[in-house]
C-alpha positions as CSV (number, residue, x, y, z in Angstrom):
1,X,0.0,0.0,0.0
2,X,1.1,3.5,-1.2
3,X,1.8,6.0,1.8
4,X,-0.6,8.2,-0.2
5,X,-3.8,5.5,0.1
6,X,-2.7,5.2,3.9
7,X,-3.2,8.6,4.6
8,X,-7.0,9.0,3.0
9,X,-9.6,9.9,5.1
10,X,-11.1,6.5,6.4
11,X,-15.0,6.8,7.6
12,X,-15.9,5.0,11.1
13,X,-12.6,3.8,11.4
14,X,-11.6,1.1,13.9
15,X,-8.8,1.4,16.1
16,X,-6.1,-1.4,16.8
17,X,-5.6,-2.5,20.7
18,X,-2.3,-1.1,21.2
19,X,-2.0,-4.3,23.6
20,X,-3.0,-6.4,20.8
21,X,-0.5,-5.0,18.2
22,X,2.2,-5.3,21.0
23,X,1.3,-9.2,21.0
24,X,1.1,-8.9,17.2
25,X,4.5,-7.2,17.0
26,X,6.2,-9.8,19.7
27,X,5.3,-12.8,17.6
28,X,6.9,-11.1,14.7
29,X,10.0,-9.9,15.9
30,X,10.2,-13.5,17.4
31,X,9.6,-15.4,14.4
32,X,12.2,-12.8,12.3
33,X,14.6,-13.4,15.1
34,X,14.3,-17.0,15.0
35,X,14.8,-17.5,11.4
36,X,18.2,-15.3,11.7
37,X,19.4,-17.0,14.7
38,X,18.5,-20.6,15.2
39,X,19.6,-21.0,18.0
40,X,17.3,-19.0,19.6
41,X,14.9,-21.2,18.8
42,X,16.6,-24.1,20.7
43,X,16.9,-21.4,23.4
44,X,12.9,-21.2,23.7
45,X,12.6,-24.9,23.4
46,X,14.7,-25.4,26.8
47,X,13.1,-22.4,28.5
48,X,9.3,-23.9,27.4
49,X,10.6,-27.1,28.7
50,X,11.7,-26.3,31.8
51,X,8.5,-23.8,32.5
52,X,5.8,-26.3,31.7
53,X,7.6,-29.1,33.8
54,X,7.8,-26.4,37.0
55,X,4.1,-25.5,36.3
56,X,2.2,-28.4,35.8
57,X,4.3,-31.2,38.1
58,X,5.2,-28.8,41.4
59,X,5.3,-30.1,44.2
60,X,4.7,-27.0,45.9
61,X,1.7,-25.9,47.7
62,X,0.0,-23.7,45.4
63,X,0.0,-20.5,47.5
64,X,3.8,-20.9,47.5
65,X,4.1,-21.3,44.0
66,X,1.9,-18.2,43.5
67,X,4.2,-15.8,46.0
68,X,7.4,-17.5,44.3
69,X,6.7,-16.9,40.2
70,X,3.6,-14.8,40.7
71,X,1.9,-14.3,37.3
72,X,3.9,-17.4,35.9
73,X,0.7,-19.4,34.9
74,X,-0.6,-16.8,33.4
75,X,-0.7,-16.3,29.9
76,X,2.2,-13.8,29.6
77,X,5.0,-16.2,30.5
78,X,4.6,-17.9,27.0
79,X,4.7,-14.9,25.4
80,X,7.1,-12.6,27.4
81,X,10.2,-11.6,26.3
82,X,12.5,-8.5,26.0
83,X,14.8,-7.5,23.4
84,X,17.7,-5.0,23.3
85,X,18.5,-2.8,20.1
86,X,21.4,-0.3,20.6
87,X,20.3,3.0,18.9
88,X,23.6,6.2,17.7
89,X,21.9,9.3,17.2
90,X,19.3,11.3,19.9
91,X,17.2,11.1,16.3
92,X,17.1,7.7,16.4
93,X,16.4,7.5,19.7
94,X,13.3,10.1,19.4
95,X,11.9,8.2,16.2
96,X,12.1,4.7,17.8
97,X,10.2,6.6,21.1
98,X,7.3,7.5,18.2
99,X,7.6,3.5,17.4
100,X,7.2,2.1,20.8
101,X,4.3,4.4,21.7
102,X,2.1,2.6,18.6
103,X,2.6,-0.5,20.6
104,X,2.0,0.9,23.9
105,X,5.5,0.8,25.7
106,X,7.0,3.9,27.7
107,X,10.4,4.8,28.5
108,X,10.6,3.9,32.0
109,X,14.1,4.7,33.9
110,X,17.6,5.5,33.5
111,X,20.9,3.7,33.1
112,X,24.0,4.8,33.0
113,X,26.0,2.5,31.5
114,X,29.8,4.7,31.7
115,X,30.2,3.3,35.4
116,X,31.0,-0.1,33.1
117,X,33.3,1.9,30.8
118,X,30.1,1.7,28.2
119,X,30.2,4.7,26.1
120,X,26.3,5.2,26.2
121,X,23.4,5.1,28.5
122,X,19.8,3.5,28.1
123,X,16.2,3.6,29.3
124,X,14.1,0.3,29.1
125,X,11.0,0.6,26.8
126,X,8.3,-1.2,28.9
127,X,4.1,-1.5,29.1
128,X,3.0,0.8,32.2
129,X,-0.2,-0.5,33.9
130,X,-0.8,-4.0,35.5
131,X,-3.5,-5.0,32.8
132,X,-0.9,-4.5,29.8
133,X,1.8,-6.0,31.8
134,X,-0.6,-9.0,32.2
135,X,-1.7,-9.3,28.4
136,X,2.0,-8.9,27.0
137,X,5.3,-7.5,28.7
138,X,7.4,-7.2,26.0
139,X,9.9,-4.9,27.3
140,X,13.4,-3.6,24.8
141,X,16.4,-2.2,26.7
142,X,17.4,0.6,24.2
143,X,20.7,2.3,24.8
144,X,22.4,5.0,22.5
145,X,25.5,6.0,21.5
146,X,27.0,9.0,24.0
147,X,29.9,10.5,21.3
148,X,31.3,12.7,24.2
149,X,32.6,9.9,26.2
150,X,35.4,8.5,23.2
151,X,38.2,9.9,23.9
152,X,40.0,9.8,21.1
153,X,38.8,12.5,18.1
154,X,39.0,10.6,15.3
155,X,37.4,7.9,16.3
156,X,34.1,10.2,17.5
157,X,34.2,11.7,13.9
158,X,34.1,8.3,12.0
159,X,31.0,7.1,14.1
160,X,28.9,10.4,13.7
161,X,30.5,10.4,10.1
162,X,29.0,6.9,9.8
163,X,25.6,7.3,11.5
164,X,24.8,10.0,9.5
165,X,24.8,8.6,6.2
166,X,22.3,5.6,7.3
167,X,18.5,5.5,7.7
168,X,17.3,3.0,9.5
169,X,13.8,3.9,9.2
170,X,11.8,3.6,6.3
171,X,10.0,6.2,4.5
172,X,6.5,3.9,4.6
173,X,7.3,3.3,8.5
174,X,7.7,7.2,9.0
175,X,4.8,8.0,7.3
176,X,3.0,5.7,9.5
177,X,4.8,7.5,12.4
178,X,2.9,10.7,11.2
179,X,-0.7,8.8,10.7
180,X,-0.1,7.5,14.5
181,X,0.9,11.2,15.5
182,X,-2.8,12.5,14.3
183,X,-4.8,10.1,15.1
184,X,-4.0,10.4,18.8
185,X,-1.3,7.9,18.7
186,X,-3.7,5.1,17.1
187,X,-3.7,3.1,14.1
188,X,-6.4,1.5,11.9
189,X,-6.1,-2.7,11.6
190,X,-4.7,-2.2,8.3
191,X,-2.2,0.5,9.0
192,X,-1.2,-1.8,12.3
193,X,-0.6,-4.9,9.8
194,X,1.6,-2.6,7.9
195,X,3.3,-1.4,10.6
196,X,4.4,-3.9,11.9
197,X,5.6,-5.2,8.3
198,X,7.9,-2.0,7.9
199,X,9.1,-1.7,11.7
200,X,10.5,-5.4,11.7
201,X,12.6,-4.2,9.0
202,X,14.7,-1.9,11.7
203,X,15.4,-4.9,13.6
204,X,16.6,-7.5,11.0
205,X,20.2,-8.2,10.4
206,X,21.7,-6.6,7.3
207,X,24.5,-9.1,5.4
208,X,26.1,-5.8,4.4
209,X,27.6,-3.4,6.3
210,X,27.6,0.5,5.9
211,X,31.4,0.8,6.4
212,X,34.6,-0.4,4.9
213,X,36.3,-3.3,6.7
214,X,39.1,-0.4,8.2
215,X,36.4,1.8,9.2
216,X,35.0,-1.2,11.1
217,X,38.3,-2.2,12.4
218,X,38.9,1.6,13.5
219,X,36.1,1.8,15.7
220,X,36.4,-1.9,16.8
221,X,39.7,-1.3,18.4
222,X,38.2,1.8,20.5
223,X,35.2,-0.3,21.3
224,X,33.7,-3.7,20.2
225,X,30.2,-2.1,21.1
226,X,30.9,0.8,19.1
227,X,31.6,-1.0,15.7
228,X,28.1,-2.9,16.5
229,X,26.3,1.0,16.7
230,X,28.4,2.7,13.3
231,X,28.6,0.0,10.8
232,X,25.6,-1.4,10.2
233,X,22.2,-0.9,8.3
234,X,19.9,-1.7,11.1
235,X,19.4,-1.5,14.7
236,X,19.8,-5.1,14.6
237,X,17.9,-6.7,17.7
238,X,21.0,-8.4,19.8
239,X,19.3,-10.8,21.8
240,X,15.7,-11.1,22.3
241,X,15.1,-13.4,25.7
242,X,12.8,-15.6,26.8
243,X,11.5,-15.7,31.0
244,X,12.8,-19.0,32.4
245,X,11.3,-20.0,36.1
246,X,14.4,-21.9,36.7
247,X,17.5,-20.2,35.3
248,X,19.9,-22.4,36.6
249,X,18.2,-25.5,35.7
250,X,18.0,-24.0,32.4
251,X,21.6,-23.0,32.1
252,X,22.9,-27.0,32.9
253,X,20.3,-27.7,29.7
254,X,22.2,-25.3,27.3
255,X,25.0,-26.6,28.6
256,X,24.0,-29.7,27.8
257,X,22.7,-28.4,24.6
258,X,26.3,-27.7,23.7
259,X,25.7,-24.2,24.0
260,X,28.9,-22.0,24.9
261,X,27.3,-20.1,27.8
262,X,28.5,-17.6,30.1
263,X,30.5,-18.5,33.2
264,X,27.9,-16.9,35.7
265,X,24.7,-16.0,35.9
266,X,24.1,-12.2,36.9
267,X,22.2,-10.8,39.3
268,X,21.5,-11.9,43.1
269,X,22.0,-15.4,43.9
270,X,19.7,-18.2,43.9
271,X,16.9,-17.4,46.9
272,X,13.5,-19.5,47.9
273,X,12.0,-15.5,47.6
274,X,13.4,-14.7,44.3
275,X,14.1,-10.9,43.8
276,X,15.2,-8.4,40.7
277,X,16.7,-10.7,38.1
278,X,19.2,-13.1,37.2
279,X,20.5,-13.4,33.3
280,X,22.9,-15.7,31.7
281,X,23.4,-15.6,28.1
282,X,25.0,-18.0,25.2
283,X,27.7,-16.3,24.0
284,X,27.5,-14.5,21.0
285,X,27.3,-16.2,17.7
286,X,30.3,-15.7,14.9
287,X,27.9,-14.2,11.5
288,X,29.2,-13.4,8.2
289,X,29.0,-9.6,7.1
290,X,29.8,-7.8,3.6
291,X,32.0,-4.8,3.9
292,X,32.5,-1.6,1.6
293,X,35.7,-1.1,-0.4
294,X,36.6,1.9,-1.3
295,X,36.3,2.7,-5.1
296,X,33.4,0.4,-5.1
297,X,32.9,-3.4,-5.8
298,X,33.5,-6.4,-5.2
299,X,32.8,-6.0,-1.3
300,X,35.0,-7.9,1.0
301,X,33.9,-10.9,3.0
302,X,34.2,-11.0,7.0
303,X,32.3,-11.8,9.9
304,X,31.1,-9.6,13.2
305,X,30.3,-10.9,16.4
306,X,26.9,-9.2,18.5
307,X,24.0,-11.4,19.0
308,X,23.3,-13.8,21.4
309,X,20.8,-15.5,23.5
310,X,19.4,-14.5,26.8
311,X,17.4,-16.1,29.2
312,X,16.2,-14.4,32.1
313,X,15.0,-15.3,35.6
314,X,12.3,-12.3,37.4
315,X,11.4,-11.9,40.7
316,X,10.3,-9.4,42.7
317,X,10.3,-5.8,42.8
318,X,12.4,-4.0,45.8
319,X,11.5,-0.7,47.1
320,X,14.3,1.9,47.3
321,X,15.3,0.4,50.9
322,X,15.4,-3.1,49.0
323,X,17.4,-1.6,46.5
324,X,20.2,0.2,48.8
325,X,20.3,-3.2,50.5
326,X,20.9,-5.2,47.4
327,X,23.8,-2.8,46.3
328,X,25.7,-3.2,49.5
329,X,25.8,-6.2,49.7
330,X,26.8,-6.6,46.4
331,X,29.4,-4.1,46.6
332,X,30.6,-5.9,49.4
333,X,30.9,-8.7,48.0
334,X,32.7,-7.2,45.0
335,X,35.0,-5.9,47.8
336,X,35.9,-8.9,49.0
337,X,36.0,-10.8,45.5
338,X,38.9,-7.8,44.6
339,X,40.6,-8.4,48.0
340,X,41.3,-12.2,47.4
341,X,42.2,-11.4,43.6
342,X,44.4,-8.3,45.3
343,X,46.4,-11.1,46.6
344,X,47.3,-13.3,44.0
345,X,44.4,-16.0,44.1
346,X,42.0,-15.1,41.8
347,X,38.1,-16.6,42.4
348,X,36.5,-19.2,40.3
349,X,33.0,-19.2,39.0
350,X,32.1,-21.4,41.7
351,X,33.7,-20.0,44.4
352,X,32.6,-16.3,43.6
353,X,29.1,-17.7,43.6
354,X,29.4,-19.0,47.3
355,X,30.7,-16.0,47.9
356,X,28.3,-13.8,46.6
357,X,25.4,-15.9,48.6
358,X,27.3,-16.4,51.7
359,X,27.1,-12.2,51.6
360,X,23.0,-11.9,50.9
361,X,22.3,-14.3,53.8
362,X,22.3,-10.7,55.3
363,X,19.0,-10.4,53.1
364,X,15.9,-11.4,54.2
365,X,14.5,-14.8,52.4
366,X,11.1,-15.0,53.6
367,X,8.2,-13.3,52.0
368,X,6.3,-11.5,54.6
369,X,9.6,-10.4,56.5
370,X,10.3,-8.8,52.9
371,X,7.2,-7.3,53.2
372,X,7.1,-6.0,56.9
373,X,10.4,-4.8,56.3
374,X,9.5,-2.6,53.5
375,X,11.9,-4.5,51.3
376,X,9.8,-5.4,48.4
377,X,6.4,-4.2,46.6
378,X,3.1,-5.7,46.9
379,X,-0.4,-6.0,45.3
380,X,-3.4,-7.3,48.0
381,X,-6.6,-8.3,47.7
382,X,-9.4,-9.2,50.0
383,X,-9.8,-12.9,50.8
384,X,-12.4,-15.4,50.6
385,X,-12.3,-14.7,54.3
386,X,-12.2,-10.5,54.1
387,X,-15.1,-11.0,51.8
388,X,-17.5,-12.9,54.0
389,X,-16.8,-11.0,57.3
390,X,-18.3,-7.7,58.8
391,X,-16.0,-5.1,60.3
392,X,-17.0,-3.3,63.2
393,X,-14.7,-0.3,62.9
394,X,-14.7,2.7,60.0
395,X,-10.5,2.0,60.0
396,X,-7.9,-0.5,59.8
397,X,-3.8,-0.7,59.4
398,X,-3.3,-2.9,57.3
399,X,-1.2,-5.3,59.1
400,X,-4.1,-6.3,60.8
401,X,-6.1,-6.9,58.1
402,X,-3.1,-9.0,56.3
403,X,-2.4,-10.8,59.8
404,X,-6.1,-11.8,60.6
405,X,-6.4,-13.5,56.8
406,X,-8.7,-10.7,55.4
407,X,-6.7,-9.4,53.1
408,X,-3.3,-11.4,51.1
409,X,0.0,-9.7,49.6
410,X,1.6,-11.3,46.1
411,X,5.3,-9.7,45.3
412,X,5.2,-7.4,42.4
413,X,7.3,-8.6,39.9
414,X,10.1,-7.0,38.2
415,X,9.5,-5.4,34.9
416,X,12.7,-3.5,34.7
417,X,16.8,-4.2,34.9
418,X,19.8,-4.0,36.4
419,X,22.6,-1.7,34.7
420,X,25.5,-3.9,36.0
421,X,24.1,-7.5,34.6
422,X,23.6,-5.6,31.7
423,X,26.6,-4.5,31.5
424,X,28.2,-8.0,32.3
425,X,26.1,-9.6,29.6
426,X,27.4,-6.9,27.0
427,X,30.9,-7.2,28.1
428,X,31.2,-11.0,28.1
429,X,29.3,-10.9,24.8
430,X,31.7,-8.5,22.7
431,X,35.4,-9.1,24.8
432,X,35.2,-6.3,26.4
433,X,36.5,-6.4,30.0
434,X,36.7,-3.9,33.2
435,X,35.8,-3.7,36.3
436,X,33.5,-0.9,37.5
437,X,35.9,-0.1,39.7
438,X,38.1,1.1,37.2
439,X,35.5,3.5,35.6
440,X,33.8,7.0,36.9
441,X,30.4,7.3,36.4
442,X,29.1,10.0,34.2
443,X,25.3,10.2,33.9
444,X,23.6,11.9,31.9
445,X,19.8,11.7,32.5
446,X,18.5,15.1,31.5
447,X,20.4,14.2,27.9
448,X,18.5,10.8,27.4
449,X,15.3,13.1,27.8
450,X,16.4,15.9,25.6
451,X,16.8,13.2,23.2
452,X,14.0,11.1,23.8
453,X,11.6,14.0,23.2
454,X,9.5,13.2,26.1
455,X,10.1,13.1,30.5
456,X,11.5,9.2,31.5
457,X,8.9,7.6,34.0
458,X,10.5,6.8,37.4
459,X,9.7,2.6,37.7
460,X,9.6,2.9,41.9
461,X,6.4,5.6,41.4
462,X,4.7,3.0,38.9
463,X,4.8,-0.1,41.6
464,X,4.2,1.8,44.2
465,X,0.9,3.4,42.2
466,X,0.3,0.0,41.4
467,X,0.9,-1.2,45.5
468,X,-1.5,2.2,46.2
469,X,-4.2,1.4,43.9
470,X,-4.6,-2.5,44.9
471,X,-4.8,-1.5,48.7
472,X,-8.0,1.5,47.7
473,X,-9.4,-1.2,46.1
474,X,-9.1,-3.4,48.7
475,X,-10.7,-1.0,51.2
476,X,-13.0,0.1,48.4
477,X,-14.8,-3.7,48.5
478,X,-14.5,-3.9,52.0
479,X,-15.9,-0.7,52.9
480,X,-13.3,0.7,54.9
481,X,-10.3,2.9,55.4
482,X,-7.1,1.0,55.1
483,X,-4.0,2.6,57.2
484,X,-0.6,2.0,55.9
């Protein structure tokens, strides 16, 4: 269809769910991403594997299951995954805002990924509310390219050189853009089936490269990750993952799978109340790429090294007071992991693991202390129990009401991610190596918005809106005032 018929009047017309063409857009992206990367469909095979046999033959007692993978038997966890695209130029980043919106995802936080010697920073492109979480939480970590942290000049030139030559957009998909823009940020069926044609197109691997193999090579040697942002056609997607229930059950299978797979998994150790999220990733595959020669054909074979496959564990989400706990006693544990490598026996996988959980012992591992302590998020609603009983008084704390069986609390999960296990993931996926330690931190938040066109939601305000709104609901069935 002609951008010319798309933009004709249209009589009566019906609007697309933007949940609906989220789901549509998912199954597309995953379908283009298997085809290019078969591997990841061996990667979805394991993670289906392992998730039906936890679902349907635990031994758990329901209620326990339910607090431990919360919305796991849900419909979402077949569906959910999250994909990471790494953007170059603030126009870019603004046009692929315009995208997401279509499909109803938000930038939500910040993450500055220079504390890993990263030159860029990133904001996670996510559903807001709890019903669009529940239909489909595809979620795409999207970081940019931050030119003012290379050092070297001409280096800096090359890539903006680079990424101003390419469009990565095309003009069908922009014009779609515009449609979206008037219509109040909707589409028609027909212009959601085409957008979702022309916006796959931004994610798909291009064969040929938009720079010559010594152009490549420059920008390699400054940065792996950089060479992956300036060279190519596409924002090629770099990993799109899969929600495992069992991430270390799944690792031993692609293992097994003879898969080469990262050495740890990221994140906070194993727990019986998991929290955050734990990643592991196989490492990234070897592909064949096409590069430029100067003066024109024959282009030169070589290859280029940037996707891989995620899996990801999710549990729940910690308050700030969770948070500052989590990063001290990773931090200490990072402490003490430099201390033994400080003198002269350096930690293996295994031992670093112990480590790491012998330090979050200090972390509470029980749901309702997590809870009482203020450590992690909640949803509650009223019990069979609540519901059939008649309170006496206009007021209640809720403590009382969770403690006497009236009302029940389910973790929150996490929708969002951890700038250090990205980082690690990156880093072991392009041989890239520091420790954070050995970088300052230079964030640049106000930039990201400037860029992005539009203010970056704050994650801790949407669970605790979302923690706020189940308890008014709560006292709204119940009839009463609840005191937190």
């Amino acid at each position: 269809m002609a951008p010319s018929a798309l933009g004709k009047h249209i009589a009566n017309p019906v609007w697309v769910d933007r949940d609906a063409l989220r789901t549509d857009f998912t199954l597309a992206m995953s379908a283009m991403y298997k085809a290019e990367v078969p591997l990841y469909g061996d990667l979805v095979q394991i993670v289906t594997r392992i998730n039906a046999e936890l679902v349907h033959q635990s031994s758990l007692d329901p209620k326990v299951f339910s607090l431990r993978y919360g919305d796991a038997q849900s419909t979402r966890l077949d569906i959910e995954r999250h994909g990471a695209i790494r953007l170059g130029t603030p126009h870019e980043l603004s046009t692929i805002r315009r995208l997401f919106a279509l499909i109803g995802l938000y930038p939500v936080g910040y993450y500055d990924l220079s504390a890993a010697g990263l030159p860029m920073h990133a904001t996670c492109f996510r559903p807001r509310s709890e019903a669009s979480l529940l239909m489909n939480p595809f979620r795409v970590f999207t970081s940019v390219l931050r030119p003012e942290l290379l050092k070297d000049r001409e280096t800096k030139d090359l890539a903006l050189e680079l990424l101003s030559k390419r469009t990565i957009f095309s003009d069908q998909l922009m014009h779609l853009l515009d449609l979206g823009d008037i219509q109040g940020g909707r589409l028609t069926q027909e212009q959601g089936r085409q957008f979702i044609s022309e916006a796959i197109k931004t994610f798909g691997w291009q064969s040929t490269a938009a720079a010559t193999h010594n152009e490549y090579n420059h920008l390699r040697s400054e940065h792996p990750i950089l060479a992956d942002i300036a060279c190519f056609r596409s924002s090629h997607i770099n990993h799109l993952t899969p929600r495992t229930l069992d991430i270390n059950a799944a690792q031993d299978q692609m293992k097994t799978a003879g898969m080469q797979v990262k050495d740890r998994i990221e994140g906070p150790p194993a727990r019986a109340c998991p929290i955050l999220l734990r990643q592991t990733s196989f490492l990234a595959i070897e592909e064949p790429i096409r590069f430029l020669v100067e003066g024109g054909l024959p282009l030169l074979s070589g290859s280029h090294k940037a996707r891989f496959g995620e899996i990801e564990e999710r549990g729940a989400a910690v308050t700030p007071k969770g948070r500052k706990l989590y990063d001290e006693l990773l931090e200490n544990a990072m402490d003490q992991a430099r201390a033994i490598a400080g003198e002269g026996d350096g930690l293996s996988t295994e031992a670093m693991d112990e480590l790491v959980s012998h330090v979050f012992k200090a972390y509470p591992d029980d749901w309702d202390e997590l809870r009482r302590h203020g450590l992690i998020f909640c949803t509650y609603r009223c019990t069979a129990k609540g519901l059939n009983s008649r309170f006496t008084l206009s007021k209640y704390s809720l403590e009382t009401l969770v403690g006497s069986g009236f009302v029940e609390a389910r973790p929150i999960t996490y929708e969002d991610f951890l700038p250090l296990s990205a980082a690690g993931i990156f880093q072991s996926n392009l041989g890239s190596k520091g420790s954070p330690k050995e970088h300052v931190a230079r964030p640049d938040e106000r930039g990201m918005e400037e860029a992005l066109g539009v203010a970056l939601e704050d994650s801790d305000e949407l669970y605790t809106k979302m923690q706020n709104d189940s308890i008014n609901e709560c006292g709204s069935v119940l009839s009463i005032t609840i005191e937190v």
